[in-house]
N, C-alpha and C positions, 0 to 999 in steps of 0.2 A: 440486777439493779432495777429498783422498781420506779416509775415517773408516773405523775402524778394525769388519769387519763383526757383532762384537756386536752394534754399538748398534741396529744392526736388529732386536735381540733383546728390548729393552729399549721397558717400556711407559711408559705417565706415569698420571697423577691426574688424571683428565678433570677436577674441582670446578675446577680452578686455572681450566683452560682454558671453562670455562664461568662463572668468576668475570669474567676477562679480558670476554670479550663481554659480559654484564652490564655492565658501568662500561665499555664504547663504549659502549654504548645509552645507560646514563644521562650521560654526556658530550656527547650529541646531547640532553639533555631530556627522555627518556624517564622515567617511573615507573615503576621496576620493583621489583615484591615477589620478592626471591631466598629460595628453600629450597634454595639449593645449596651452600654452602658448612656444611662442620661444623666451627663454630667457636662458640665461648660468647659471646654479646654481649654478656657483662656485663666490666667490667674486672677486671685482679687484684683480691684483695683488698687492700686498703688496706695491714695490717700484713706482708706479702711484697714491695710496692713499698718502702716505709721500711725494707725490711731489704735489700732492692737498693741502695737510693739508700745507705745508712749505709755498705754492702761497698764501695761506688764512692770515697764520701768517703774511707776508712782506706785506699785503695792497692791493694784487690784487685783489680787489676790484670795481671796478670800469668799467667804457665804455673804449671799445677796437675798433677797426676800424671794420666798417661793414664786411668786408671781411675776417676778421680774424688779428689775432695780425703778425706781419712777420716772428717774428721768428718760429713760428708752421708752415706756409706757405711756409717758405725752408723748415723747417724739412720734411714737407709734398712733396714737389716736388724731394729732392734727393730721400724719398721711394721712389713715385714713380718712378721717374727716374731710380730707381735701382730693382724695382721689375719690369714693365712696359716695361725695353728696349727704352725709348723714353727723352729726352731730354726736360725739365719744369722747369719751372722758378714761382716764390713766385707771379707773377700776374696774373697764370694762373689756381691759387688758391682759391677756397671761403670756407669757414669755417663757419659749419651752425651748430643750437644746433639739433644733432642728422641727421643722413643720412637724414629721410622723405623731409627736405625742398628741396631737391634739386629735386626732384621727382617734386613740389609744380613749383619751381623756372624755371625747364627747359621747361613745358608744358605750364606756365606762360608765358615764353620769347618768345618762338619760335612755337607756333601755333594758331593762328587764328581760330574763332568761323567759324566752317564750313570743317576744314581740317579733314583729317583726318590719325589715331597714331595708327599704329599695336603694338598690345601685348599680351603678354604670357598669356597661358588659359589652363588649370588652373595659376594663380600666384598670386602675391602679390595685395592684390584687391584694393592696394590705385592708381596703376595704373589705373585704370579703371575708378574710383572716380573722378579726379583731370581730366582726359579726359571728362568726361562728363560736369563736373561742369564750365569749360573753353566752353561748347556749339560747343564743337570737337565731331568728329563722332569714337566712340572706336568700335576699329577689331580686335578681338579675332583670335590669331595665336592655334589651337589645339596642346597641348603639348601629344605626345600619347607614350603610353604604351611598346607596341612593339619596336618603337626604344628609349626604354630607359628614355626617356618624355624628345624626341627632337623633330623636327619638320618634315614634309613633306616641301624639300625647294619650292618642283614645287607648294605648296601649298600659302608655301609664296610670289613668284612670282606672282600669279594669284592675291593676293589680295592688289597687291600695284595699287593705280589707278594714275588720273592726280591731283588726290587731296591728296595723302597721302605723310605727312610731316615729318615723323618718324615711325624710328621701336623701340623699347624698348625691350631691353634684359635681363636677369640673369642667373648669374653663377655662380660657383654652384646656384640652383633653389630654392624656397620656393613656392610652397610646397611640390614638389616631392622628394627635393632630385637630380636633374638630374643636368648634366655637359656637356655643349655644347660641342663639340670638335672642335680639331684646323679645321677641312675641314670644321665643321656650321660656324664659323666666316668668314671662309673665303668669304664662299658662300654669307652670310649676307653683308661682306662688297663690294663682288661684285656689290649687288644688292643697296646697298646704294649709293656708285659710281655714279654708271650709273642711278638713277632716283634722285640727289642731296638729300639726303633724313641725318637728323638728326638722329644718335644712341645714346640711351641713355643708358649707362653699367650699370646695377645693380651688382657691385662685392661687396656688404658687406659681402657675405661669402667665399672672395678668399681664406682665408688662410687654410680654411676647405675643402679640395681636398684630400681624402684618397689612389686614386688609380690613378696614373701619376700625370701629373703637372698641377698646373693652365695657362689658356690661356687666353688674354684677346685681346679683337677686337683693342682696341686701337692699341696695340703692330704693328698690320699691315699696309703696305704702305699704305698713303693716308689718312691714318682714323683719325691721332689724331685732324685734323683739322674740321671734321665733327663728333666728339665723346663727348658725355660729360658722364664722367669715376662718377659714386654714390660709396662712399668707406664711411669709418668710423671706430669707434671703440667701438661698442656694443657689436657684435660679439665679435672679436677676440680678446679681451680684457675685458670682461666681464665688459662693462660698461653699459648699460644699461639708468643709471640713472642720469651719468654724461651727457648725451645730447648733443654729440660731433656728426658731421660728415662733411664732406668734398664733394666737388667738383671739379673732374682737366676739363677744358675746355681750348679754345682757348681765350685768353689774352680779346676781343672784347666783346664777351657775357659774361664772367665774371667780367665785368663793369655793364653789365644788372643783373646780380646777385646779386649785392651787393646792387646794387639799391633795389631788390626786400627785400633784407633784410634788409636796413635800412626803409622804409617800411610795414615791418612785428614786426621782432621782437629786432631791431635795429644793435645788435650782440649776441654773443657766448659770453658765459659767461668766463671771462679773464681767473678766475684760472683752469678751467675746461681744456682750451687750454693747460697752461702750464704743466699740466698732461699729455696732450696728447704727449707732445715732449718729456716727461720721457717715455711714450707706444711705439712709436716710435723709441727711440735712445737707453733707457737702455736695461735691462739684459730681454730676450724673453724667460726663460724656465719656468715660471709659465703658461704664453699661450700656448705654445709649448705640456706643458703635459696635461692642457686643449683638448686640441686636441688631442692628443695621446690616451686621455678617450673616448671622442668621439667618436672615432674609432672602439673604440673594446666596446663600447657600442648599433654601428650601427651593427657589427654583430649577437651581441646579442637578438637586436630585432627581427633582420629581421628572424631569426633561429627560434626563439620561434612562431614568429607571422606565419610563413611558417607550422608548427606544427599545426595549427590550422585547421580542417576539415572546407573547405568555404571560409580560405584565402589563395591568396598568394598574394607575398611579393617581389620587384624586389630588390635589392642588390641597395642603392643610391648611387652615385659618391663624395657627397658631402655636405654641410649642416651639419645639425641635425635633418633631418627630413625623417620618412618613408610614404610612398601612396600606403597603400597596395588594392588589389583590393578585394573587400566584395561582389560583384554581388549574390554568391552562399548564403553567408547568406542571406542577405537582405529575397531572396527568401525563402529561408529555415522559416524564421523570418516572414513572411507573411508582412515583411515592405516595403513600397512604395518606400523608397530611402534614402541614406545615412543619408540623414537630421533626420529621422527617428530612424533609427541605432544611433547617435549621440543622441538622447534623450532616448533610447533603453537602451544603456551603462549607461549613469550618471546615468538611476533611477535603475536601474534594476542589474545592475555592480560595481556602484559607482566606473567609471572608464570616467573621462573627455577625448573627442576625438574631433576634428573638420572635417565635411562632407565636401565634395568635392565643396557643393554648397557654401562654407564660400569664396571659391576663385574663384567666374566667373560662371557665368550663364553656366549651360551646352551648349558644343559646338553642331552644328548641327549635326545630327547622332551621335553624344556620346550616348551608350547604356549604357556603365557599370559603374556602383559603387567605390566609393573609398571614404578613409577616411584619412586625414591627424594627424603619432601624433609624437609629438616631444622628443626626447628622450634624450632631454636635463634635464635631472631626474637620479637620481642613479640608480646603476646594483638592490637595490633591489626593489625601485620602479618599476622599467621596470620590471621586473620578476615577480611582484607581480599585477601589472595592468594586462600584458599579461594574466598570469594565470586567474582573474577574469573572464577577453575577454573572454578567453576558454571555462570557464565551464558557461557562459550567453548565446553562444551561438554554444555549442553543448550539451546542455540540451533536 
């Protein structure tokens, strides 16, 4: 069988494939406490499902405009408008099933085989995927420890060349956990500025900011014109499955969008949309306390996992997600490296985690270990995985 040699190009999402082997184990009996998947455990909200099921009942059914139906598209541009600070209008909108396409969409649009697209490292590895599989050259931005899993800007400065065409952002982080601040945007959007360079936002976790406000690049002079803003409602909205997500861009390349979506998968599924303008417009307190759990489940972790002889554990800004640093075990463990550890736990713990190497080839001189888990799971799951962690590896 012959495939066509991209696809050698093209990475995946290791959670999926480390979901998969979870549910074999527990298909065989096993108990297993999973921090691998990032996903919300709470269902939608109530009044977003009644407003699916109501779209289903009335017929909406059917093809909707590549771009999104209009009415979700203001819905969507006063948010932002009104989270954002910035001034958007319904064709400055694309409406895709689930955030990833735009990830797909704007690397698609705006880079050439040969450019090349700084991004976050560790992060979201479909970044790095969709850069390579385009025949683009991916530059790992080191996300580090000490400050918080921001960046070195003078680091980022050095590694913009006469070919690099974007920088790609997130914030709050996946996988760390970490929260740029207002002075990294700034710095960021300086440096975009002055070398014309495309930002792509990853804010699907804005609403999840425990400790001050969210900040977003766009917000800043100049930027909304060279910005395209990745938002959604998996996250904040526990949808997951509805396959909803969004793109604010400048009016021009969201012509190019739409194109890539009729294209691809023609549109967003109609009634899915008109749920989303129920997420959007009605009552926010089942997300709200969503969040709220969140919260005081990231202290939880990060207490217990800091507890642990071999870890510690930085306090994340935002997410659902902790990066604790394991270097001490690993060692202790006679293990080569997280990847290790991460198969260490499941068999040995029956406790699912994701290694550091699941998000981006170790950066140059990265020495230390780390494991990503999500701790989007109840207070007793978290307490009951940690503890397993504990006694696997201070045995």
């Amino acid at each position: 069988m012959q495939i066509a040699k991209r696809m050698n190009l093209l990475g995946t999402e290791t959670a999926f494939e480390v979901l998969a082997e979870v549910n074999k184990l527990k298909a065989t009996g096993k108990d297993v406490v999973s921090f691998a998947i990032g996903e919300p455990d709470f269902d939608t909200p109530s009044n977003i499902i009644k407003a699916g099921v109501k779209a289903l009942q009335e017929g909406y059914t059917h093809y909707g405009p590549s771009a999104g139906i209009l009415p979700l598209q203001e819905s969507i541009a006063r948010y932002i408008s009104h989270t954002r600070g910035i001034p958007v209008n319904a064709e400055e909108v694309v409406v895709t099933p689930g955030a990833k396409p735009i990830i797909f969409y704007s690397i698609l649009a705006c880079i050439n085989e040969g450019d090349e697209v700084i991004y976050p490292n560790p992060g979201f590895p479909i970044y790095e995927s969709v850069i390579n599989f385009v025949g683009a050259k991916a530059v790992p931005l080191p996300l580090l420890e000490e400050k918080d899993f921001s960046f070195d800007i003078n680091m980022l400065r050095d590694k913009i060349t006469e070919k690099t065409r974007m920088i790609i952002i997130n914030s709050p982080q996946n996988p760390t956990g970490g929260v740029l601040t207002e002075q990294d945007l700034k710095e960021i959007a300086k440096l975009a500025q002055q070398n014309n360079l495309w930002v792509l936002s990853d804010e699907i976790y804005n609403h999840m900011v425990y400790d001050g406000e969210f900040s977003s690049i766009v917000s800043l002079p100049g930027m909304k014109e060279r910005t395209i803003l990745l938002d959604g409602f998996s996250k904040t909205y526990a949808m997951t499955g509805w396959r909803l997500g969004f793109g604010v861009m400048n009016s021009e390349l969201a012509t190019h969008f739409a194109r890539l979506e009729t294209n691809s998968v023609s549109c967003t599924a109609t009634f899915t949309q008109l749920a989303g303008i129920e997420a959007l417009e009605g009552p926010q307190e089942e997300s709200q306390a969503m969040v709220r759990e969140f919260k005081s489940r990231r202290d939880i972790i990060v207490e217990a996992l800091n507890d642990i002889d071999g870890i510690s554990c930085k306090k994340p800004g935002g997410a659902f997600y902790v990066f604790p640093n394991v270097t001490e075990v690993c060692r202790r463990l006679n293990l080569s490296d997280s990847k290790e550890l991460q198969q260490y736990l499941l068999y040995e713990a029956d406790v699912a985690v994701l290694a550091r190497t699941c998000f981006g080839r170790k950066n140059q001189e990265e020495d230390q270990e780390y494991i990503r888990l999500s701790y989007a799971t109840s207070r007793e799951n978290i307490r009951e995985g940690v503890r397993r962690i504990k006694e696997a590896v201070e045995k």
